[in-house]
C-alpha positions as CSV (number, residue, x, y, z in Angstrom):
1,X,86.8,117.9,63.9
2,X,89.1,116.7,61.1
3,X,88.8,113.0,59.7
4,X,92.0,111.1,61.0
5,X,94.2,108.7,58.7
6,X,94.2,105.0,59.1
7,X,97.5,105.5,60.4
8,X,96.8,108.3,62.8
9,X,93.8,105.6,63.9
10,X,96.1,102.9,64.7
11,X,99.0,103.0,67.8
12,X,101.1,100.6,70.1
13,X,98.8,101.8,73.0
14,X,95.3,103.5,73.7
15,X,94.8,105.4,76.5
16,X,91.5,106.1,76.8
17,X,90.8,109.8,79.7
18,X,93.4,112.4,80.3
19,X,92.8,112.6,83.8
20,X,95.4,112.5,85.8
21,X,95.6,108.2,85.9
22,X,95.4,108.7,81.4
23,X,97.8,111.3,81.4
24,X,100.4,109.9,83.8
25,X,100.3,106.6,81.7
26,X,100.4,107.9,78.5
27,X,103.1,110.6,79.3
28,X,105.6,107.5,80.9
29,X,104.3,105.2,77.7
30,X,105.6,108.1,75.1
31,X,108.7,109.0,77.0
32,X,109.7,105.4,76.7
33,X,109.1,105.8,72.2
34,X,105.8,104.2,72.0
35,X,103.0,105.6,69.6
36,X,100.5,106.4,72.2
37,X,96.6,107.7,71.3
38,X,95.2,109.4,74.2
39,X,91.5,109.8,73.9
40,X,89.3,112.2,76.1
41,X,85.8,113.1,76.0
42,X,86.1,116.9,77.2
43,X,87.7,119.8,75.9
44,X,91.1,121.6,78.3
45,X,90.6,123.4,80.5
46,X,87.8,121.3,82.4
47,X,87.0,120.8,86.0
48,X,87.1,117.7,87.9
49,X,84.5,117.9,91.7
50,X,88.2,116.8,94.1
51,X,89.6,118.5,97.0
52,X,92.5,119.8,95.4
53,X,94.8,118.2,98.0
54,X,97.6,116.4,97.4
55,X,99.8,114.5,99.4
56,X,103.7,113.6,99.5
57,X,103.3,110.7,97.9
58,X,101.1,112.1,94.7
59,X,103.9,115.2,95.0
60,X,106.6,112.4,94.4
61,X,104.8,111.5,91.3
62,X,105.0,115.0,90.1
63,X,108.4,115.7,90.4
64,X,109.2,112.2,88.7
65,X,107.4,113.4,85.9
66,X,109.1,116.8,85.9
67,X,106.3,119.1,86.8
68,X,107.8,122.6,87.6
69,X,106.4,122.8,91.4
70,X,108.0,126.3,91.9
71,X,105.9,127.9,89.1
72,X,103.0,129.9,89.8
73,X,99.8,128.5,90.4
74,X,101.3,125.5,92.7
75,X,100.2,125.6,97.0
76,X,102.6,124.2,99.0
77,X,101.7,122.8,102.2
78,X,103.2,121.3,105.8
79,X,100.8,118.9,106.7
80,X,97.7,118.7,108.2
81,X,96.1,120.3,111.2
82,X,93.3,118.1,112.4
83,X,90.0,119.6,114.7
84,X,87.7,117.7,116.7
85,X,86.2,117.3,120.1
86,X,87.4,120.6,120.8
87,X,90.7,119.7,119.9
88,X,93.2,121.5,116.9
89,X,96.2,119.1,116.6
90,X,99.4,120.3,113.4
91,X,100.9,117.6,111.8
92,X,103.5,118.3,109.9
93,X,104.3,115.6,106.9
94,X,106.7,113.6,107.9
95,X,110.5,113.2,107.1
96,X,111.1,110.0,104.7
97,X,113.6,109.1,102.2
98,X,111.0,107.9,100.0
99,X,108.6,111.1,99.7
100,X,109.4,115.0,99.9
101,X,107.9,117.0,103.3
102,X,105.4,118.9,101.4
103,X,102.3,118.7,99.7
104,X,100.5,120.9,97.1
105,X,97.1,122.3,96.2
106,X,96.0,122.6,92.5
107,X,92.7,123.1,91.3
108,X,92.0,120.3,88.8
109,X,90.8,122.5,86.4
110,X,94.3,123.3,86.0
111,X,96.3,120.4,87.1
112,X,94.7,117.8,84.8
113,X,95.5,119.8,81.5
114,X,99.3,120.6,82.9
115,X,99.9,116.8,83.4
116,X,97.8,116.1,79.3
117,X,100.1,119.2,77.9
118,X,102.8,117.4,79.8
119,X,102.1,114.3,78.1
120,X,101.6,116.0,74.8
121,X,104.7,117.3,74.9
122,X,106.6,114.3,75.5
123,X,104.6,112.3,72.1
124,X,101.5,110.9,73.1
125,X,98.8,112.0,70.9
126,X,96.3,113.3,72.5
127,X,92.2,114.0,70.8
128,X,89.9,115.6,72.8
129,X,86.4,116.0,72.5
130,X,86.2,112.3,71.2
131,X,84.2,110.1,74.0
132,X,84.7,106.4,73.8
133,X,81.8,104.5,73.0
134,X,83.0,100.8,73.7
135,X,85.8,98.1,73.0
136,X,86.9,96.6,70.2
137,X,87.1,92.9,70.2
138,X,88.9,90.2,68.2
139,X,86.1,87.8,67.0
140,X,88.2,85.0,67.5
141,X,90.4,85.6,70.3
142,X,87.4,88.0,72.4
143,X,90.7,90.2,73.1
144,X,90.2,94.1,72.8
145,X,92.6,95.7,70.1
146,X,91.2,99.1,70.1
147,X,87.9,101.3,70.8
148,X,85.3,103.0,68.9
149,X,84.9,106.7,69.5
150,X,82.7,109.5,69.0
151,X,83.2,113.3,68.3
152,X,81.8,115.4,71.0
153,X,80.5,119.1,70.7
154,X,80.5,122.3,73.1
155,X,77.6,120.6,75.0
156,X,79.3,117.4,75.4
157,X,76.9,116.0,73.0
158,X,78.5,112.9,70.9
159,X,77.9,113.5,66.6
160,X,79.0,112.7,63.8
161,X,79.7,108.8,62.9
162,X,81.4,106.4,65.1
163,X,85.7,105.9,64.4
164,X,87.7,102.7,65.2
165,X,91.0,103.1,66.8
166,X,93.6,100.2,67.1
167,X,96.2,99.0,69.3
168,X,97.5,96.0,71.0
169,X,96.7,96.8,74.1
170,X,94.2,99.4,75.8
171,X,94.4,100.8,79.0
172,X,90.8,102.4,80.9
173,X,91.5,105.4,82.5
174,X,87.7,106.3,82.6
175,X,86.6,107.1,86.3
176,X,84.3,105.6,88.3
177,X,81.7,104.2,85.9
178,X,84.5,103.0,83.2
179,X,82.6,102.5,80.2
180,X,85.1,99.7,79.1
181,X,85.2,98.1,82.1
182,X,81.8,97.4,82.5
183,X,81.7,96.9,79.0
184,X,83.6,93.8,79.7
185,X,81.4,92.6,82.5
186,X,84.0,94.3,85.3
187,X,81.1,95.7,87.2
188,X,81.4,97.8,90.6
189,X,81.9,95.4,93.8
190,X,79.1,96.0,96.3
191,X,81.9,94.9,98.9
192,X,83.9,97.7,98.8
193,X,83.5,101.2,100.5
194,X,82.0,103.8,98.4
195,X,82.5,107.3,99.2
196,X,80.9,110.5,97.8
197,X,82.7,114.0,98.0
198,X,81.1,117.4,98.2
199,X,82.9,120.7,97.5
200,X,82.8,124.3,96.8
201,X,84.7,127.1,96.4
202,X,84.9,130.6,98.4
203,X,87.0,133.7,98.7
204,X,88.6,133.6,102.1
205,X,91.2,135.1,103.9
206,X,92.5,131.7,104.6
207,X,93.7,131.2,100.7
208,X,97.5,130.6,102.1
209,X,97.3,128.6,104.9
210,X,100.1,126.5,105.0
211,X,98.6,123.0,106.6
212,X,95.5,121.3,104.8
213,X,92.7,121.0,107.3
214,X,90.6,118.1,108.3
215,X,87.3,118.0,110.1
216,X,86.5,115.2,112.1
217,X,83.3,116.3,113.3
218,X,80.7,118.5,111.7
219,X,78.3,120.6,113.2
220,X,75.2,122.7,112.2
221,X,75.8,124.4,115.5
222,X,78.0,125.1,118.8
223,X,79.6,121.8,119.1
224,X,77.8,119.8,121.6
225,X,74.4,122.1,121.5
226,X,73.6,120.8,118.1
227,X,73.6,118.3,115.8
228,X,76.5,116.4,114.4
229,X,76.1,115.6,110.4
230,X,77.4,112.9,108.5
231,X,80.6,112.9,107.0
232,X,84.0,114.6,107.5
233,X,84.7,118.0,106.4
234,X,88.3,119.6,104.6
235,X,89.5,123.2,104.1
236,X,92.0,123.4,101.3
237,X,93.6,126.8,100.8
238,X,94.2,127.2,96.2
239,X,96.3,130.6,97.4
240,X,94.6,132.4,95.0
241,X,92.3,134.1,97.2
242,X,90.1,130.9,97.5
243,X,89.6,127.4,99.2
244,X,88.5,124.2,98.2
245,X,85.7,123.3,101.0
246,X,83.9,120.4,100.8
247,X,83.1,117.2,103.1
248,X,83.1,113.2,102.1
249,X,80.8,110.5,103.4
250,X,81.0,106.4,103.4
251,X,78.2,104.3,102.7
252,X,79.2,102.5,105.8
253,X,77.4,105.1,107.6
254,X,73.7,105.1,108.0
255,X,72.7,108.5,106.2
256,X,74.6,107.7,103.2
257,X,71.4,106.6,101.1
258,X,69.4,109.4,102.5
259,X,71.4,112.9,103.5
260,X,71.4,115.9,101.2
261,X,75.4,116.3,100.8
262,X,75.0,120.0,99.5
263,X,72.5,121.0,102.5
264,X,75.0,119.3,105.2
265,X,77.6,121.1,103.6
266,X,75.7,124.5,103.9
267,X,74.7,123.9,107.4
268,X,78.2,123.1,108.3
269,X,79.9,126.5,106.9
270,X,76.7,128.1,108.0
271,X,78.3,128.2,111.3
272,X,82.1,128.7,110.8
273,X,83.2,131.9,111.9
274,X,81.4,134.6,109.5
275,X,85.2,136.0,108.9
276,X,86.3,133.4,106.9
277,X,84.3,134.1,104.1
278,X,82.3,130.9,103.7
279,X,78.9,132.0,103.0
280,X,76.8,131.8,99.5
281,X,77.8,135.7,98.6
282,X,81.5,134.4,98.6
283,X,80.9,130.6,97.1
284,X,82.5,130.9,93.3
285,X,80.8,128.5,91.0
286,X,78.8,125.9,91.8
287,X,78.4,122.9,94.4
288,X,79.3,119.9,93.1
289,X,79.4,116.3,94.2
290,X,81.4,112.7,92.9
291,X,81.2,109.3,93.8
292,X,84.9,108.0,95.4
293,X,85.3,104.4,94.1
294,X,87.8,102.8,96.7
295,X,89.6,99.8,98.0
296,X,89.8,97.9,94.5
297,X,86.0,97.9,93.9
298,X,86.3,96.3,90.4
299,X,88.5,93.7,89.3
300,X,90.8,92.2,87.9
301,X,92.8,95.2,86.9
302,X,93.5,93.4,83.8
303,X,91.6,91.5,81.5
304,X,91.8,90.4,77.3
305,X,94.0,93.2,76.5
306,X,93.1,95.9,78.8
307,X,94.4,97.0,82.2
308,X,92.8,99.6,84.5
309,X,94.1,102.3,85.5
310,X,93.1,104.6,88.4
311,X,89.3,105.1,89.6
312,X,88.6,102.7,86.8
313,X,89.9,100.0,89.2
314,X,88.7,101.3,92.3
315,X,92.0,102.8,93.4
316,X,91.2,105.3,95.6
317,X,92.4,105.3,99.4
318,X,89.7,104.3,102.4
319,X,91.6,105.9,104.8
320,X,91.0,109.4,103.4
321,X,89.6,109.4,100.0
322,X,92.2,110.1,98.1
323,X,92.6,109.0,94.7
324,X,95.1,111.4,92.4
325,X,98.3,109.3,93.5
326,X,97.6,106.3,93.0
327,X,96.2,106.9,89.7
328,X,99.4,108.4,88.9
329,X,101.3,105.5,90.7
330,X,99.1,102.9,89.2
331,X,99.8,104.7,85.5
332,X,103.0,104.7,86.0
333,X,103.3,100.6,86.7
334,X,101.2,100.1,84.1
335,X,103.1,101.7,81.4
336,X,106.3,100.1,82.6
337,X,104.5,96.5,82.2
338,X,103.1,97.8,78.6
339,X,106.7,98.7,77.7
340,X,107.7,95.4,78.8
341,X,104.9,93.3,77.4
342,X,105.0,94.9,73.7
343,X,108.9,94.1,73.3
344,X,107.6,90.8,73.4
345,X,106.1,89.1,70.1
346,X,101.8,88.6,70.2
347,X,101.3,85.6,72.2
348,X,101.9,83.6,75.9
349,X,105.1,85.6,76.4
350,X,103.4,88.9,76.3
351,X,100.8,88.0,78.0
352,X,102.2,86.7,80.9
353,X,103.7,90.0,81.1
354,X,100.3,91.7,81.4
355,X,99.3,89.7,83.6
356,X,101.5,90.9,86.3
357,X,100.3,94.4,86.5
358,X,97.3,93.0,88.1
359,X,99.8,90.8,90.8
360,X,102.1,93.9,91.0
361,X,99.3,95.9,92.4
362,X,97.9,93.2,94.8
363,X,101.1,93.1,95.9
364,X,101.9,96.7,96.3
365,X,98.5,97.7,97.3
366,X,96.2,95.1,98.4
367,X,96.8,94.3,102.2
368,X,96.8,97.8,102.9
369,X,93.6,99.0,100.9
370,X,92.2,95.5,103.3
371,X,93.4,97.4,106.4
372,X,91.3,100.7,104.9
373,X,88.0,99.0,104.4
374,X,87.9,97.6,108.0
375,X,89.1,101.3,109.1
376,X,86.2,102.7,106.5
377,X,83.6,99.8,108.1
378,X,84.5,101.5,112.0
379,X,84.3,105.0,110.9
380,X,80.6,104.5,109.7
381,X,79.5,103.7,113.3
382,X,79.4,107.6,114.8
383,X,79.5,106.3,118.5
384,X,83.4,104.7,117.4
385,X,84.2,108.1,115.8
386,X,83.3,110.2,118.6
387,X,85.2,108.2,121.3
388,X,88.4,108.0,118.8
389,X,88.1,111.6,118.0
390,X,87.9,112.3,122.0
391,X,90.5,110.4,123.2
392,X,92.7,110.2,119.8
393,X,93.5,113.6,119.2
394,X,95.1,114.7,122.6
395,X,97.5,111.8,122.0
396,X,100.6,113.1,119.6
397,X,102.5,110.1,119.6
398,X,99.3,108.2,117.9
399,X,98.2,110.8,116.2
400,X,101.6,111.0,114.1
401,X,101.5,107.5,113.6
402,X,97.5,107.7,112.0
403,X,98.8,110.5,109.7
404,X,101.7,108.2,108.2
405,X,98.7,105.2,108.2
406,X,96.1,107.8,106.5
407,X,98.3,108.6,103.6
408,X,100.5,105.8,103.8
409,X,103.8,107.2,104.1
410,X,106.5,105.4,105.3
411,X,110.0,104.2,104.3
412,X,110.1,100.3,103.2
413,X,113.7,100.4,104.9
414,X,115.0,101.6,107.5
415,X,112.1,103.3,109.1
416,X,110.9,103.8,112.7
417,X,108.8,101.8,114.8
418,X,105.3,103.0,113.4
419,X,106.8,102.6,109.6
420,X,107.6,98.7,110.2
421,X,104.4,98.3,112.0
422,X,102.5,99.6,109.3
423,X,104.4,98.0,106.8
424,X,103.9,94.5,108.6
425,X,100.5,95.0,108.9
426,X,100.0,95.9,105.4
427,X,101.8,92.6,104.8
428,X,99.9,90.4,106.3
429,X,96.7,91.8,105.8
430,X,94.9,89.4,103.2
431,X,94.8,90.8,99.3
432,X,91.5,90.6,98.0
């Protein structure tokens, strides 16, 4: 790795992971002019344990960063078909002005470097292989104007002597266990659900399904004649002659501390139907697991100079898991309030300014994610799950209206019914 300038060491901004949250941020930073230094520890292409899935509303942030969605590689999708209790229920996404009818599938280990090239390409400077070591603070304000860094080698193994890099401001886009964050004393609130996700991948036959499936009940068996595992199960199809399968589970359910995620997944496809392919002899690569930090379990999303960004801040969905939008929407409000703060001299002014990304996402977010963890809290309790599985899924009219509460979509105005309902309830539901 070459030694860096002092001036290539300094920038407005530091963005510190290119994951999809880092590289969403940085891209909107640099479009705006802003020297941006985005920092991450691994080397493109590299894989990220996800379902692959995304939803209307992280598809909205793709096309707003100007993603070609029609080039190859992209899966689009109609919705979601749902299976339970011996029930098989197709949602199709719904129709809203504010997010497109389709979703996508991308593997990450493509979809995070097209969104850091992406960035690249419109200024921010992006160094990989350099993992972030810690803050740097201002001994006499305690604010943090930059990082230290390490190189890292092929291994992933940090060398070589430790760099400063300065800016203004900092923003953590470093996953669940956020380095800086914790740094900082932000540690992981033990109030919050905390899922983890299992997945694989398999040749199939059902590479091009059209809808994104969920399992609501998983069996090592014939349904009802066996046992029902933890957790709730997906099949994803990439359209490249694989699918993303995998399962999550809350720690608001019992087995969380004690169940063997890879063996429930085995036991699970160990009893799909033998044509689709999801045995070991298909399974490409290996099983792998990640922890699902949701709800806004670690606060506040800003602090001394640095805002957080993404699973950083907990930002991931209780409802279903999901995570990739609202890193990207949570990068995206972030740069704007960077862009804002730094046309501001140092001082009150500007910080003021910071100050309201944290409020902006209370706002935005924070009665709904309050509706998810009381949704995540029933869902734990298997005796609930059965009877809502039972007597949900016959039931389209609800059914519709879950899907639009599960991956909140609706239209702020002029919705239907179930939009203002959800909308009112994610109003009034407390922020915390």
């Amino acid at each position: 790795m070459s030694r860096t300038t002092a001036d290539e060491r300094q920038a407005d901004v530091i963005v510190v992971g290119a994951g999809p949250a880092g590289s969403t941020t940085a891209f909107h930073l640099a479009s705006t002019g802003a020297d941006v230094l985005l920092l991450e520890k691994a080397a493109f292409p590299r894989d990220k344990v996800c379902g692959d899935g995304l939803t209307p509303r992280a598809v909205k942030q793709l096309v707003g960063l100007g993603i070609d969605l029609d080039a190859p590689g992209w899966t689009r999708n109609n919705g979601l078909r749902i299976v339970g209790a011996g029930h098989r229920l197709e949602l199709p996404w719904p129709e809203l002005a504010s997010f497109p009818p389709y979703g996508m599938v991308r593997t990450r280990m493509d979809f995070d470097e097209i969104l850091a090239r992406h960035a690249e390409k419109a200024g921010a400077r992006l160094m990989e292989r350099t993992a972030v070591t810690g803050p740097v603070l201002d001994e006499r304000t305690g604010r943090v104007v930059g990082v230290t860094a390490k190189p890292v080698d092929d291994q992933g193994r940090k060398l070589g002597d430790e760099t400063t890099y300065s800016a203004p401001v900092v923003i953590a886009c470093d996953g669940v266990s956020s380095r800086l964050a914790t740094s900082l004393g932000l540690e992981r609130r033990e109030n919050r659900p905390m899922g983890v996700a299992v997945r694989a991948y398999y040749e199939t036959p059902r590479h091009d399904d059209e809808w994104m499936e969920s399992w609501l009940e998983l069996w090592d068996g014939t349904p009802g004649q066996s046992n029902l595992l933890p957790g709730y199960g997906w099949i994803f199809g990439v359209g490249d002659g694989t699918a993303n399968v995998g399962l999550g589970i809350l720690n608001t359910s019992k087995a969380f501390q004690t169940v063997d995620y890879k063996d429930v997944l085995r036991r699970w496809l160990a009893h799909t139907p033998e044509e689709w392919g999801f045995r070991e002899e298909n399974r490409v690569g290996r099983i792998a697991s990640a922890a699902l930090p949701m709800g806004f379990n670690r606060k506040p999303h800003y602090t001394r100079g640095m805002l957080l960004v993404g699973d950083s801040g907990g930002m991931v969905n209780p409802f279903n898991g999901e995570g990739i939008d609202y890193a990207m929407e949570s990068g995206h409000l972030a740069a704007e309030t960077v862009v804002q703060a730094l046309a501001l001299p140092d001082g009150a002014a500007r910080e003021r300014v910071l100050q309201g990304y944290a409020a902006t996402l209370d706002d935005r977010y924070g009665g709904y994610f309050t509706l998810g963890r009381v949704f995540a809290k029933m869902i734990g309790n298997p005796t609930f799950m059965k009877q809502a599985t039972r007597y949900g899924l016959p039931r389209h009219t609800l059914m519709k209206f879950m899907l639009k509460l599960m991956a909140n979509l609706t239209d702020p105005r002029d919705g239907d019914v179930s939009d203002r309902l959800i909308n009112a309830l994610s109003k009034v539901a407390p922020a915390a």
